[in-house]
C-alpha positions in Angstrom: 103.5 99.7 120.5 105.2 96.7 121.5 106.1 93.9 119.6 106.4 93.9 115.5 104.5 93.3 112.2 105.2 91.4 108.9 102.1 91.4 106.7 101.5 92.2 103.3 98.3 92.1 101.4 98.5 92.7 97.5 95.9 92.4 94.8 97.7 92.4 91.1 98.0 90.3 87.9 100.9 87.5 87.4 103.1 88.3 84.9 104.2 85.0 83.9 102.9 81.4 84.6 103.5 80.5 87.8 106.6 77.7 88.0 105.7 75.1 90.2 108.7 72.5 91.3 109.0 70.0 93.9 111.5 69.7 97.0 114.2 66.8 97.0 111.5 66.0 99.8 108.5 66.0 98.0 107.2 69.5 99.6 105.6 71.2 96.6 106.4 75.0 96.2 105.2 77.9 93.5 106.7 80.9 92.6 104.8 83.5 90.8 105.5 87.4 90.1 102.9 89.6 90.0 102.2 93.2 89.2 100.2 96.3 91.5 99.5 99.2 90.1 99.5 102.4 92.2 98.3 106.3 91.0 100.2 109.5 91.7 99.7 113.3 90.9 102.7 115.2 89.4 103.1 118.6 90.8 102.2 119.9 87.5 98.7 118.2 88.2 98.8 115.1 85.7 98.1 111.9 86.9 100.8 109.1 86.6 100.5 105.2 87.5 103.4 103.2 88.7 103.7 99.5 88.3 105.5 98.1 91.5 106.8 93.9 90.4 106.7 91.4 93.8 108.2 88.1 93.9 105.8 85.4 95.5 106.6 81.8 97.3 103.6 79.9 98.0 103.9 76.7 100.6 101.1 74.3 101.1 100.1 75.2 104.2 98.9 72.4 106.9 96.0 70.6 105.3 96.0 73.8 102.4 97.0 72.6 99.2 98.0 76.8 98.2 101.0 75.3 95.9 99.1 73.2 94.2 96.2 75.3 93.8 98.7 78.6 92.4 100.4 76.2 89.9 97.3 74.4 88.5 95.0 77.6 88.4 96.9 80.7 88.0 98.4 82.0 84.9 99.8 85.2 82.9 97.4 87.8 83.5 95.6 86.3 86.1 93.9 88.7 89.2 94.7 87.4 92.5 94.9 88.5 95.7 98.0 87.2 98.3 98.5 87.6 101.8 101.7 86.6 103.6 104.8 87.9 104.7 107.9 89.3 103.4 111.0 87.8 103.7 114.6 88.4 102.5 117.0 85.5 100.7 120.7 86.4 100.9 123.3 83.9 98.9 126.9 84.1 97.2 126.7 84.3 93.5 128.6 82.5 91.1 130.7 85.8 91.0 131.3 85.5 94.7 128.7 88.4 95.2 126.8 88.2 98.3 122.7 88.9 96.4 119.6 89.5 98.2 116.3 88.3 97.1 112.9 90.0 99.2 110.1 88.0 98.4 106.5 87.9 99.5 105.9 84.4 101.5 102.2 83.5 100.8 99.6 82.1 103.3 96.4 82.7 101.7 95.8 83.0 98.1 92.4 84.1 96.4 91.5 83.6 92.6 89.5 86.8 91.6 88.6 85.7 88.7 86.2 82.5 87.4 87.9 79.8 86.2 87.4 80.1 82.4 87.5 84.1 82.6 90.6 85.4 80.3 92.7 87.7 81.6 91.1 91.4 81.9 87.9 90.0 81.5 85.5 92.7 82.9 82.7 90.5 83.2 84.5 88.0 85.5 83.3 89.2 89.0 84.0 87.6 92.4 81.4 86.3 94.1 82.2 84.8 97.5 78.7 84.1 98.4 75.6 82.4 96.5 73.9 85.5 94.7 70.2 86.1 96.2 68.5 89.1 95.2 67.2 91.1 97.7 65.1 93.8 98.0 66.8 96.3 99.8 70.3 95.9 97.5 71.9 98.5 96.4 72.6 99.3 92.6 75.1 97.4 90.9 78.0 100.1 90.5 79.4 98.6 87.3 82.3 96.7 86.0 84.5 99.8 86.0 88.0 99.9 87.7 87.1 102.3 90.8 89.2 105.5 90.4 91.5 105.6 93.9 90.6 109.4 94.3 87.1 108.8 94.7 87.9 106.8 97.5 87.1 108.5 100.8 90.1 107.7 102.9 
């Protein structure tokens, strides 16, 4: 395969209010940190789940107002889903230190939950399109987290 890819995809919960701050030019940016959760089997058979922490920066982006949108909307425990790219920070610290910062650079943000849901609110579902009933639906599975080892792939 030629060629290279930088895309990450994460659905998760912030863990703090997202801090929104303004450029010396006038360039709005928010950062947020958010937590994923991911499920593992011990060799002895018992089921563990890790919490993995990501760093995001989100941009406006062209006539996208993601910045604004991620500061006003989002808060502690709030589910959202980001999609960007990663990117590494290096600087000198005050110690003379060289640090390194990996971040997740945002371009599209999606608020999974309604607007006045709190945070873990099962009944808060996503629905990107007007609900019509039809016919030929299928059941409604629930508002239980899916389990990922009944997932077929």
């Amino acid at each position: 395969m030629a060629g290279s890819l930088n895309r990450v995809m994460l659905i998760g919960r912030c863990t703090a209010d997202p801090e929104m701050r303004y450029l010396p030019s006038g360039q709005p940016v928010t950062q947020l940190r958010m937590a994923t959760n991911r499920y593992s089997t011990s060799q002895d058979g018992e089921r563990k789940e890790f919490t993995d922490y990501h760093d995001v920066v989100v941009w406006n982006m062209g006539g996208r107002k993601l910045a604004e949108l991620a500061g006003q909307y989002l808060k502690k425990g709030s589910l959202v889903y980001i999609e960007g790219r990663l990117q590494t920070r290096s600087w000198d610290g005050q110690d003379g230190q060289k640090r390194y910062r990996t971040e997740v650079n945002a371009n599209d943000i999606q608020f999974l939950e309604s607007k006045g849901a709190e945070a873990g609110d099962q009944g808060a579902r996503v629905q990107p399109f007007p609900a019509t009933p039809r016919e030929d639906a299928a059941p409604d599975p629930g508002d239980g987290d899916i389990d990922p080892d009944d997932i077929p792939f």
